[in-house]
C-alpha positions as CSV (number, residue, x, y, z in Angstrom):
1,X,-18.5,-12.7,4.2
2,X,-14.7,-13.5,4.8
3,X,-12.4,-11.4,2.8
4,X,-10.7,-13.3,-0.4
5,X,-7.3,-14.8,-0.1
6,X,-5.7,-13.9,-3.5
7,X,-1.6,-14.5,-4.0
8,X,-0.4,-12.1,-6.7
9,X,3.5,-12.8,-8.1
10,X,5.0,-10.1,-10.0
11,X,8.3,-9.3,-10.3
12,X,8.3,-5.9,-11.4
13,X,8.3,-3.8,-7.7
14,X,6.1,-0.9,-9.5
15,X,3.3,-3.5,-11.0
16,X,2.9,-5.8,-7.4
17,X,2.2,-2.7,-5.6
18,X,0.0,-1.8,-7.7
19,X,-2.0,-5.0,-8.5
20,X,-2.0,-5.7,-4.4
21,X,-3.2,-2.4,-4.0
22,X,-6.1,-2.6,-6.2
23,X,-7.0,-5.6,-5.1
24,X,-7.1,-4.4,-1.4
25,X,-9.1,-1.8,-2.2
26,X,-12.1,-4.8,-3.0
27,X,-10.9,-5.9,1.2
28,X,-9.3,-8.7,-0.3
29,X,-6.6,-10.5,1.9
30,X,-3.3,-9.6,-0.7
31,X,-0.1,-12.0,-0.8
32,X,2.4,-10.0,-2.6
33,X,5.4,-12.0,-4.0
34,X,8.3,-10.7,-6.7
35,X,10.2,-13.9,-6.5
36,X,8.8,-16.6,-9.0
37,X,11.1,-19.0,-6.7
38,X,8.8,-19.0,-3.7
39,X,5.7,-19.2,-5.4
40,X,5.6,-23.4,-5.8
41,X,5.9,-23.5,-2.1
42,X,2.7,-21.1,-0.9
43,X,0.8,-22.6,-3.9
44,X,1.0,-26.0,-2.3
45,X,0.9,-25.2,1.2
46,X,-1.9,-22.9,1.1
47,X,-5.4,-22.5,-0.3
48,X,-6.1,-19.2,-2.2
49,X,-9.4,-18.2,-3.6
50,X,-7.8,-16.3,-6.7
51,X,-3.8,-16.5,-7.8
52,X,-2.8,-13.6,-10.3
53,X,0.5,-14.3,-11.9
54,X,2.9,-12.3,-14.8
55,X,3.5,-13.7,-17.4
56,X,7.5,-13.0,-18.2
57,X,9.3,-13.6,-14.9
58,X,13.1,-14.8,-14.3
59,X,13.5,-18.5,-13.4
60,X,9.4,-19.4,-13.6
61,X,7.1,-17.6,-15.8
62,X,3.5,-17.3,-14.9
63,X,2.5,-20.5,-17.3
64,X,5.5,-22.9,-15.8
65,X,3.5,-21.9,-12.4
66,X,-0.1,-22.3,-13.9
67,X,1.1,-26.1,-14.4
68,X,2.1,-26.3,-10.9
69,X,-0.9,-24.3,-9.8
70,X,-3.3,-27.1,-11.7
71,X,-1.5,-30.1,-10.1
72,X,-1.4,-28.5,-6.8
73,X,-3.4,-30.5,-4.3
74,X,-5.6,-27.4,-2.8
75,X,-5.4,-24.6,-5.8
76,X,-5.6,-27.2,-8.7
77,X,-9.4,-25.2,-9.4
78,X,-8.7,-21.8,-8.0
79,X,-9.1,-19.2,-10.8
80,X,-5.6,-18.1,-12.5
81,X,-5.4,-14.6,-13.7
82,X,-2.2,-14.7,-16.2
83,X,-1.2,-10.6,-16.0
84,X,0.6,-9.2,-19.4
85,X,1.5,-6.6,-21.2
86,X,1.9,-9.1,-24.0
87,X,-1.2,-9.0,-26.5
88,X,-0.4,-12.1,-28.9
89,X,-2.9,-15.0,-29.9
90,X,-0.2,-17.2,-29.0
91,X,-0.4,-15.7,-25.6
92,X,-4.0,-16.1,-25.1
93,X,-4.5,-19.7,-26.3
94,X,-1.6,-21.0,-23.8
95,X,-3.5,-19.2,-21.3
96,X,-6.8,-21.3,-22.1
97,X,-4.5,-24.5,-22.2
98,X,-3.5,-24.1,-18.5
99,X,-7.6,-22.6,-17.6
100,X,-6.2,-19.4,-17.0
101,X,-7.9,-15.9,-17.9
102,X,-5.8,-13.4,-19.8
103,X,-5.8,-9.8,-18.5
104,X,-3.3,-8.5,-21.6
105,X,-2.7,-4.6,-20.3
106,X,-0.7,-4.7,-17.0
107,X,-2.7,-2.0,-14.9
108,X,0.4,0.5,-14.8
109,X,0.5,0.6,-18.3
110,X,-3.1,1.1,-18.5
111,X,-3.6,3.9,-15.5
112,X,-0.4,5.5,-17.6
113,X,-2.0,5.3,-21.4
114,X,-5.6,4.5,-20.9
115,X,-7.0,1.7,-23.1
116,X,-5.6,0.5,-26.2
117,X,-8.3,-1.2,-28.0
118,X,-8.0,-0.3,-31.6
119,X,-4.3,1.1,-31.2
120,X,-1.0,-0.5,-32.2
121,X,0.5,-2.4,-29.5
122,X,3.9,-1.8,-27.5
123,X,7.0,-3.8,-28.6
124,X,7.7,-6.3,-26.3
125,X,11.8,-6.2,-25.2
């Protein structure tokens, strides 16, 4: 079996080495990028079997490239992971609109607190 092709933009330094990390662990082929920017131009030149995406990022946040993901010619049906340490309803249902999943605890935060079901959320700044 081939390994998966998965991109993965972050922009926080700490949270793509992480998530690429992880995800290599599973012998996935990993395309780390913290520049929002150059994601439009892999995500129509290339085919990916998975894309994971933050959600708050300068210049183009992780829905703004969902929608470009969706009318991309070879990714418009490759599963979208939207990665947040945001926990709103209002987060999740734009999620669903762009056929995304929602992973709401960014891994960092979780290897550093454990879970947080049933506890107060983090302000967001």
């Amino acid at each position: 079996m081939a390994a998966l092709k998965l991109l993965v933009v972050e922009d926080d330094a700490a949270s793509l080495d992480l998530m690429a990390e992880l995800l290599q662990r599973f012998k996935a082929e990993v395309r780390p990028i913290s520049d929002s920017q150059a994601a439009p131009d892999l995500i129509q030149r290339e085919k990916f079997d998975g894309i994971f995406l933050d959600l708050k990022m300068p210049i183009l946040s992780g829905f703004e490239l969902a929608k470009l993901v969706r009318e991309s010619a070879c990714n418009k049906a490759t599963p979208l992971v939207i990665v947040t340490g945001r926990d709103e309803q209002d987060t999740m249902h734009l999620s669903f609109f762009t056929r995304s999943h929602l992973l709401p605890a960014k891994a960092h935060r979780y290897a550093e607190t454990g879970p947080t079901i049933g506890k107060d959320p983090e302000p967001v700044i």
